[in-house]
N, C-alpha and C positions, 0 to 999 in steps of 0.2 A: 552472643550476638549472631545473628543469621547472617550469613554469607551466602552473595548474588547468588551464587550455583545450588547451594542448599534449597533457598527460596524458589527458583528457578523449577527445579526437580518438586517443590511443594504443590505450586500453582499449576505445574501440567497434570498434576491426579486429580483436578476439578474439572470434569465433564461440563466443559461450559460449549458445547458444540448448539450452534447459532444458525436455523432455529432449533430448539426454541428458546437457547440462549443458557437459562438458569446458573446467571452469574452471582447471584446473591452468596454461594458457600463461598467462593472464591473472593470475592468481595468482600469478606465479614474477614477471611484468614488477613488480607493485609491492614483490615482494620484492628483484627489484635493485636499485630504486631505494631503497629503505631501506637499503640496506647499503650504499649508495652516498656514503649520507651518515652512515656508519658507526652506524648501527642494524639491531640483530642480532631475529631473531624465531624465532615457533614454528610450526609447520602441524599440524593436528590434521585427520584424515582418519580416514572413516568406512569410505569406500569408494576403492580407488585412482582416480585422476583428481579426488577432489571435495574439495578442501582448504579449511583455514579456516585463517587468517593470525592471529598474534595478536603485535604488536607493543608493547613498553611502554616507559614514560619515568617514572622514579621519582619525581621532582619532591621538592619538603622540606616542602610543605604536612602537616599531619598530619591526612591526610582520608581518605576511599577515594576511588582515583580515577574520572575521568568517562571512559566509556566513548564509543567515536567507533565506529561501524560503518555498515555498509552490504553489499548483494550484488553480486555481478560476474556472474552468470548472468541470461539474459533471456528473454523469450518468443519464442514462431517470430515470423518472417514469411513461412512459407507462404500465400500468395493476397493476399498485398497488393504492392499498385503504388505503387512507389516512385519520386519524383521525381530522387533521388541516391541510390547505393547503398546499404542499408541497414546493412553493414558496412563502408562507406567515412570513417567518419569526417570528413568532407567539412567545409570551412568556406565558406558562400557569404555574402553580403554579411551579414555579421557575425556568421551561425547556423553552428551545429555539429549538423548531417545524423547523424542514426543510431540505432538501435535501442542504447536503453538511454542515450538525453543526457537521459533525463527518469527512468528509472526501470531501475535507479539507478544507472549509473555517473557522472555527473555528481555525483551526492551525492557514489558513491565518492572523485571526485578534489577534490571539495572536503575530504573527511574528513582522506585522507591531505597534502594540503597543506599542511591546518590544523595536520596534524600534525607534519608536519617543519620546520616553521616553527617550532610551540612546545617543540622539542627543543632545535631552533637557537639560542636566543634565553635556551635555558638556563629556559624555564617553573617557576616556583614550583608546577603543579599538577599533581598524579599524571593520568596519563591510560594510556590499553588503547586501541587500534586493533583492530580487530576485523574483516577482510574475511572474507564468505559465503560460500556455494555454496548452490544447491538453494531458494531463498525461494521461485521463483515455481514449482515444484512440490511444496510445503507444508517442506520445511526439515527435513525428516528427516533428511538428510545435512549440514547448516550448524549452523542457531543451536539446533535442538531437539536437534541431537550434542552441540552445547558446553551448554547447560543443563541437559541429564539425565545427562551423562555425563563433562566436564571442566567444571564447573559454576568449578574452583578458576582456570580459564585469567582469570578477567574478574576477579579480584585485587579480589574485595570490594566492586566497583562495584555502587552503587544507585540510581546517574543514570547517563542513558544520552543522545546524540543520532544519530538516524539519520533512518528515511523515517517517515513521506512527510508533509511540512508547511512551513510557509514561505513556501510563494511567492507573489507578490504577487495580485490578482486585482479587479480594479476594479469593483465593483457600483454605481450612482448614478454619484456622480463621487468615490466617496471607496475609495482603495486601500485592502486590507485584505489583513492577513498572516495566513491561519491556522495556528496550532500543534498541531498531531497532539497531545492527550494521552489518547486512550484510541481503542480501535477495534469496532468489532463481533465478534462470533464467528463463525468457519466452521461450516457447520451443512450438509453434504451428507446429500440426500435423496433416496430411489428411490419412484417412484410407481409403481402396475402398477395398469393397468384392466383389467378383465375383458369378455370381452360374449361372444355369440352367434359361434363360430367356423362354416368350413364350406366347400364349395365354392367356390374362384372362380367358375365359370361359373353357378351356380346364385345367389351371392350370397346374401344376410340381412341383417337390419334389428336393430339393437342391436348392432352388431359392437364389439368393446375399440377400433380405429379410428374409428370414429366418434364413442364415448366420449370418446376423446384429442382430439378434434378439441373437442369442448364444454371439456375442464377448461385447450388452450391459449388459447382465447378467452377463457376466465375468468380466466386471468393474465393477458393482455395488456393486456383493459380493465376490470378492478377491482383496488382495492387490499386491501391486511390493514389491519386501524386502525392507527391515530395512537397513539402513545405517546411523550411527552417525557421525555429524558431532563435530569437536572442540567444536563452538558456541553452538550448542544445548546440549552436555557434560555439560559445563558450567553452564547454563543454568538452567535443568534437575536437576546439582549435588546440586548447591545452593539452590534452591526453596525445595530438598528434606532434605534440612536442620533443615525445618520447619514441614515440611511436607511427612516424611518419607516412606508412600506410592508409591510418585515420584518415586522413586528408579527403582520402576518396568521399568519403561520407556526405563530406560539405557540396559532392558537384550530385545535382539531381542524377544524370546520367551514369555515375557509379557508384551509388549508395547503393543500391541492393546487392550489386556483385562484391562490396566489402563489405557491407552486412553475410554475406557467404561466406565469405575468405574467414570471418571472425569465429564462423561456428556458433556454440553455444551461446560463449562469451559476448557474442555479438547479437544476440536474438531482441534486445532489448531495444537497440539502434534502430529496427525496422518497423519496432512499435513509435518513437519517439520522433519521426519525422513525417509520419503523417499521420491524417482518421484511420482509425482501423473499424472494424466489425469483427464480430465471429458470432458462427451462428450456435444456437445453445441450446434453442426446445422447439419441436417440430410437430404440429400439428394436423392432422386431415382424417377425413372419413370418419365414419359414423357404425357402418356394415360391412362385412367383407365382401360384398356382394354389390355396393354400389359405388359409384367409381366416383369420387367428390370432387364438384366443380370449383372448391377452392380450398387452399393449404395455408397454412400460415408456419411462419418461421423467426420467432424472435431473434434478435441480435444484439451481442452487448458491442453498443458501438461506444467508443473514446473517441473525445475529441481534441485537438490542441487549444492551446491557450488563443484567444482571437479568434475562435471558428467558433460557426455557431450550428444547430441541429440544421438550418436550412443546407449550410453549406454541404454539412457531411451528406443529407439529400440526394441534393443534386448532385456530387461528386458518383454515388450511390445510381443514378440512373444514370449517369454517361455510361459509368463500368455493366450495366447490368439491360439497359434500355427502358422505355415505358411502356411496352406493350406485355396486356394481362398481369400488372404488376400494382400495387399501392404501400407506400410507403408511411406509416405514423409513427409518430415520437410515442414512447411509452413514460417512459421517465426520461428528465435531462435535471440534473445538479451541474448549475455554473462553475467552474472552477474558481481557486481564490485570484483576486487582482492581480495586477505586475508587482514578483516579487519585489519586498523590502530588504536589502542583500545587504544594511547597515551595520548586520555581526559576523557576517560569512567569514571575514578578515580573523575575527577574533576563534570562531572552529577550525578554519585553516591552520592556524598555529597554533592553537591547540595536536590536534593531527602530528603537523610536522615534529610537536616539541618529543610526543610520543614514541612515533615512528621515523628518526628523520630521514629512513630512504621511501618513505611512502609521499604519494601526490594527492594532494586533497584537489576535489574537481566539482561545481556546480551541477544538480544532476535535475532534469523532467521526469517526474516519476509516468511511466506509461500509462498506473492503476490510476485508484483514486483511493484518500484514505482522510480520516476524519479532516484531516487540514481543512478541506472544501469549507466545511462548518463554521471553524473554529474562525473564518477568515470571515464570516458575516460580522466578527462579534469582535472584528478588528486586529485581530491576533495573526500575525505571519509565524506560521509553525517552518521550523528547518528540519528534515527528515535527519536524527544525528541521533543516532545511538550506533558508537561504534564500534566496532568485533575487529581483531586483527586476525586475519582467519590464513590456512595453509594453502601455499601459492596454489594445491592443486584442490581447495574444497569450492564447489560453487553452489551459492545457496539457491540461484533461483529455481532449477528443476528441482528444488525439495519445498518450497511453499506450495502448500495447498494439495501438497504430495502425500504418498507412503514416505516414510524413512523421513520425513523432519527431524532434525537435528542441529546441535550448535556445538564447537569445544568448549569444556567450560572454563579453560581459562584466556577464554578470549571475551567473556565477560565480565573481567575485572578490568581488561584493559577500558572498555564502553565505562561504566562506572570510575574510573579515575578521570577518562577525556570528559565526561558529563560535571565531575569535583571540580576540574579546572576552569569549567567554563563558567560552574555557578560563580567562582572567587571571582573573575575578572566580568563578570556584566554587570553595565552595559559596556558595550566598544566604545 
């Protein structure tokens, strides 16, 4: 029988980098392995090559079942240097090397482990497997196909576990586990400046260039305000429990300066209290020679739970003004409703039974991740797949990074916390 880390090290030698995606090899691997242990599935395909797995276990519980998902596609590693290959799946003194041991095929092979585990064992709980395609270029082709479009594949489930939450993360000296239960909104925006076009060699003053040069400096060093949310209260209040410096967090006036104080560990806090932007693809001119009267600069804007593209807008011309400036929404994905927090109880002690000197904590994801989808089609996903990871590893400067990696026996602990959760739902 295949062990998480085994599996783990399988699924990152499939070149599923998204786009253009080409999840089908990787997808068929955990479909033999389901049928290996004589479970039978479905593939629901949008577009040929981009499948979506949907495996299930009837269980005698009379509940809906809990839904287990995750995506098998990943991001380039075009221009990053990698210390071991990045589709070598590599294991070196205890880590497993590779694009996507963090985000998320790791989740994946903890999902489906948990899963055939609680087949095996004969599970009293209905459960749906669920593998992706397409997350990490908005999911058009995966969970936004199965929610607007086989909405009936997910057999009635209204809890759900997948990314991105869990894993361990030491602030002071006290571990703490965050739970993904709600995330921000996609909110993509096109800026165009305007200015003074003209000759290159003759040059001019007021150029849409030089404008764009004032409104990146104004992003890089100011912010949009502070806004608390419920989740992040929460969040903020509990962790300052331990850790009493937190505190600052909660008052507009010194959240950024303990957003500082926290370092890395804290970069996450300065996304999660207000809209952010950043800017990401930058456009203008045509000739070297002719000096373009407008620029454009998309921006992946986030937004919080209860804001909406206008506000972040206007937030957007106070900090930046409206002169030679226009602002359009490119894409905006609603976030899911006010979380459902009816099982949070039932992961938290999970967690604790685990680890009992860790702190499990309600967590805003900054990003966004299939949940958005899943939450059309009634389903509240809890970011829980969880890693008990060393007080000095931190995973977020490695997603989306060179040097992805995970230990891998901190994915057996994720797969036992995900066994105890199947036994005891619902709360």
């Amino acid at each position: 029988m295949t062990d998480v880390a085994t599996l783990l090290q399988e699924l990152i030698r499939f070149d599923t980098t998204n786009p253009p995606g080409d999840e089908e090899a990787c997808v068929a691997h955990i479909g033999s392995l389901l049928r290996a242990n004589g479970i039978e599935y479905e593939l629901y395909e949008k577009a040929p090559g981009r499948p979506n797995l949907v495996a299930r276990h009837a269980g005698t519980k009379d509940c809906p079942p809990l839904l287990l998902y995750g995506h098998v596609d990943v991001v380039t590693t075009v221009g990053q240097e990698w210390t071991h290959p990045a589709f070598g799946g590599e294991l070196h003194d205890g880590v497993i090397w590779g694009r996507g041991a963090l985000d998320m095929k790791g989740g994946v092979a903890m999902c489906v482990r948990a899963f055939l585990d609680a087949v095996a064992r004969e599970s009293e709980t209905p459960l749906v497997l669920l593998i992706l395609s397409d997350e990490e270029n908005g999911g058009d082709y995966g969970a936004a196909f199965i929610a607007d479009e086989h909405t009936e594949a997910l057999g009635g489930a209204k809890h759900a576990l997948g990314e991105f939450g869990g894993a361990s993360q030491v602030v002071g000296e006290t571990r703490f586990y965050p739970i993904q239960v709600g995330e921000k909104q996609l909110c993509w925006l096109k800026l165009t400046v305007r200015g003074n076009g003209g000759h290159g060699a003759m040059g001019v003053e007021g150029s849409a260039a030089a404008r764009l040069g004032e409104v990146l400096q104004a992003l890089d060093t100011r912010r949009l305000p502070v806004h608390m949310t419920p989740v992040v209260e929460e969040w903020v209040a509990t962790m300052a429990e331990h850790v009493p410096p937190l505190r600052g967090l909660l008052d507009p006036e010194t959240a950024d300066h303990t957003v500082a104080m926290l370092g890395t560990r804290g970069r996450i806090f300065g996304r999660v209290i207000r809209n952010t932007v950043s800017p990401t693809i930058l456009r203008g001119g045509d000739k070297i020679n002719v000096i373009p009267s407008t620029v454009e600069v998309e921006l992946d804007g986030r937004i919080l739970p209860g804001q909406t593209p206008e506000d972040l807008i206007r937030e957007l011309h106070e900090l930046l003004g409206t002169e030679n400036i226009e602002i359009e929404v490119v894409r905006h994905d609603p976030g899911p409703p006010e979380a459902d927090l009816s099982q949070l109880e039932l992961l938290k002690g999970v967690i604790r039974e685990l680890d009992p000197d860790g702190v499990p904590v309600p967590m805003l994801q900054a990003g966004v991740t299939d949940a958005r989808h899943l939450s059309r089609a009634g389903v509240q996903s809890y970011g829980y797949l969880p890693l008990r990871l060393p007080d000095d590893f931190e995973i977020t400067p490695l997603i989306h990074n060179a040097d992805e990696r995970v230990p891998a026996d901190a994915l057996q602990f994720g797969v036992d916390a995900i066994a105890r959760v199947i036994e005891r739902y619902p709360a």
